[in-house]
C-alpha positions in Angstrom: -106.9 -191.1 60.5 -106.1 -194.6 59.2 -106.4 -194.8 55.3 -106.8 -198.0 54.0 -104.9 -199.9 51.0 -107.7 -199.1 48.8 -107.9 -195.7 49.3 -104.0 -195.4 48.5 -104.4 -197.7 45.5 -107.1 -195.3 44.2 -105.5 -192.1 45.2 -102.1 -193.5 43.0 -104.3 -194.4 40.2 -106.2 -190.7 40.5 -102.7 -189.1 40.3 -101.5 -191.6 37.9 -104.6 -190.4 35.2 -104.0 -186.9 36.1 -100.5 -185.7 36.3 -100.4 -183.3 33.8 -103.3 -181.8 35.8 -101.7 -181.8 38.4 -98.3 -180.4 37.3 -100.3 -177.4 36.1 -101.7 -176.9 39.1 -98.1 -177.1 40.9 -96.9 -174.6 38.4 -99.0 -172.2 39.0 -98.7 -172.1 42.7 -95.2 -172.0 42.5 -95.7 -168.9 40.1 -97.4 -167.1 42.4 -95.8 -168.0 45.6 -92.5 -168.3 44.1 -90.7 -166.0 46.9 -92.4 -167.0 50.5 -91.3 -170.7 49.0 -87.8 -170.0 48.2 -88.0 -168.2 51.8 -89.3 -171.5 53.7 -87.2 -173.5 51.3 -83.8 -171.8 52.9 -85.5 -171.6 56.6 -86.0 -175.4 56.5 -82.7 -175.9 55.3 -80.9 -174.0 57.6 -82.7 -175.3 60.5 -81.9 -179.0 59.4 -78.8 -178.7 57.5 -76.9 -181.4 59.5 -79.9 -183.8 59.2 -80.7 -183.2 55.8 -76.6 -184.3 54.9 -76.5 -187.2 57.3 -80.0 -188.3 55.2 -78.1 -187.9 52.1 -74.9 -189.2 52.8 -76.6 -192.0 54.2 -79.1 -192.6 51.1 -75.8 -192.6 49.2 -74.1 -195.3 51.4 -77.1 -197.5 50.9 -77.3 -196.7 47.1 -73.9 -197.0 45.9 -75.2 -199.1 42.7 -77.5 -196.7 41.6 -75.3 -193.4 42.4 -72.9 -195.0 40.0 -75.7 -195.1 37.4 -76.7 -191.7 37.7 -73.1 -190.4 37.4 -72.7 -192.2 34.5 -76.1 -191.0 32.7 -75.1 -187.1 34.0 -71.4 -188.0 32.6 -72.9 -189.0 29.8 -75.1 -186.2 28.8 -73.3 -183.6 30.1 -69.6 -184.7 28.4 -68.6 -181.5 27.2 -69.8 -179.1 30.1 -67.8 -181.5 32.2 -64.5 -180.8 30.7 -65.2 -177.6 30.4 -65.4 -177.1 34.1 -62.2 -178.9 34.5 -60.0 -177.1 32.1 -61.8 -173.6 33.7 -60.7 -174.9 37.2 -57.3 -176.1 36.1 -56.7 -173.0 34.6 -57.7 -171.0 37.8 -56.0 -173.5 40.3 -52.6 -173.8 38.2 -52.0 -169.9 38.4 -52.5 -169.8 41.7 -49.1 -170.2 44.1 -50.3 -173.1 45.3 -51.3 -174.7 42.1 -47.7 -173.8 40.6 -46.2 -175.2 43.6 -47.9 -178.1 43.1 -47.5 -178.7 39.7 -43.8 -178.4 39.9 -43.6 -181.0 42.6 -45.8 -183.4 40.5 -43.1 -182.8 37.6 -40.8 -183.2 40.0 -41.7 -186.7 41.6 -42.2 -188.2 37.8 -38.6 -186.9 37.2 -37.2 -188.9 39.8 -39.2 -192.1 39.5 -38.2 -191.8 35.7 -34.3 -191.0 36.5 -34.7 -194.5 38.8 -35.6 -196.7 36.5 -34.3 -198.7 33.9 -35.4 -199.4 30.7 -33.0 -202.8 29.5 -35.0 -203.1 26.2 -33.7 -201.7 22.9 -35.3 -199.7 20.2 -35.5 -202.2 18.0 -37.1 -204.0 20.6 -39.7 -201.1 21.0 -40.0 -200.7 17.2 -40.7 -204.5 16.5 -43.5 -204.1 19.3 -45.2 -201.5 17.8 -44.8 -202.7 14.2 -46.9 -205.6 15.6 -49.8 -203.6 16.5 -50.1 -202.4 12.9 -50.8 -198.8 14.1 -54.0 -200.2 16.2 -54.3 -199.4 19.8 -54.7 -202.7 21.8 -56.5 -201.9 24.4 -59.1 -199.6 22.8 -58.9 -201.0 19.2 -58.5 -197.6 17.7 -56.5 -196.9 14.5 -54.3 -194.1 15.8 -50.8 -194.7 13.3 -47.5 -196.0 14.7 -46.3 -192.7 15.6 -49.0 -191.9 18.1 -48.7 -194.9 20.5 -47.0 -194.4 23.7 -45.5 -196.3 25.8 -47.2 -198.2 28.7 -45.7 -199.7 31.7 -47.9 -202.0 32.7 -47.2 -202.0 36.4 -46.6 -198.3 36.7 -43.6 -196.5 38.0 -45.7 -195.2 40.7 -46.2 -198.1 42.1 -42.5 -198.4 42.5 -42.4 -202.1 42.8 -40.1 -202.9 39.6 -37.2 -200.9 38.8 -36.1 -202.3 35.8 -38.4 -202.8 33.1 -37.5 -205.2 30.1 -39.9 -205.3 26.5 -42.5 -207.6 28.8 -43.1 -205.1 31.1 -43.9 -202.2 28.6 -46.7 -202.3 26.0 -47.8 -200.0 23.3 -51.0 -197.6 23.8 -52.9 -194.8 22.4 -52.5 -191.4 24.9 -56.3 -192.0 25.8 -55.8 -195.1 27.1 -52.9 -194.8 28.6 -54.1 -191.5 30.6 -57.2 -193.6 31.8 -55.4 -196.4 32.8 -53.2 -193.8 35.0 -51.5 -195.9 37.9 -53.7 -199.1 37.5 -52.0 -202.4 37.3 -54.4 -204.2 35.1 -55.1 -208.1 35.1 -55.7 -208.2 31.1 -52.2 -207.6 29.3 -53.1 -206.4 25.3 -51.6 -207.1 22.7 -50.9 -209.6 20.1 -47.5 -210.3 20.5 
């Protein structure tokens, strides 16, 4: 059966002028066929499982752009659930052995990156730098006081490509931003100095 462009045009503007109708209507047949659908539901999946991913992974590939956007709107909405998660599942991994293990050797490697490099600025230097900022974050713009900026390095000792770092190569920020920044080498360099 061939259904012609005008058929599909009116059947869209039908639906269109009727979707709370219709919603109703879908309701209530879930309501009353809520098990033999959850039933077929789980059958269908298990029977196309693999298909059903490679579909998905594959819309995803295609849709990067508008993944993104979703993530952000969910991110967005759902903030605090978010972190909530996290800090429940850091909590959970971090006493197990493994977590601990791990978490020592993270300590560990920042230890010895730290004990291998050398800072050949003073802390008048330092202080001069942050007077500068007035107590503003520079990246973010944030009043957060002189006392809570920390100290950047702009190309990150994880990156291990400088291993001495003079008062160019540090720069002050608020924790936030220099947690979100993490092991970034940014173009932009703030400041007003």
């Amino acid at each position: 059966m061939v259904v012609s462009e005008r058929e599909k045009e009116y059947k869209k503007g039908y639906y269109k002028d009727n979707r709370e109708e219709f919603r109703k209507r879908a309701k209530l047949y879930y309501e009353k066929n809520k098990d033999g659908l959850k039933n077929y539901s789980k059958e269908f999946y298990e029977k196309n499982k693999y298909e059903i991913k490679r579909r998905h992974s594959e819309w995803q590939k295609n849709n990067r752009n508008k993944v993104k956007e979703i993530q952000k709107e969910y991110r967005k909405n759902n903030g605090e659930k978010i972190r909530e998660n996290e800090r429940e599942y850091r909590n959970k991994y971090y006493k197990t052995t493994f977590g601990k293990w791990n978490m020592i050797q993270k300590r560990l490697r920042r230890a010895e990156r730290l004990r291998s490099v050398e800072h050949k600025f003073t802390k008048e230097e330092w202080n001069l730098k942050l007077e500068k900022t007035e107590g503003f974050c520079p990246r973010c713009n944030k009043y957060i006081s002189i006392m809570n900026l920390t100290l950047d390095h702009i190309v990150p000792l994880a990156s291990g490509r400088i291993r001495t770092y003079t008062i160019e190569d540090v720069q002050p920020l608020c924790r936030s931003c220099n947690c979100s920044k993490g092991a970034k080498v940014e173009e932009k360099v703030y400041g007003c100095w």
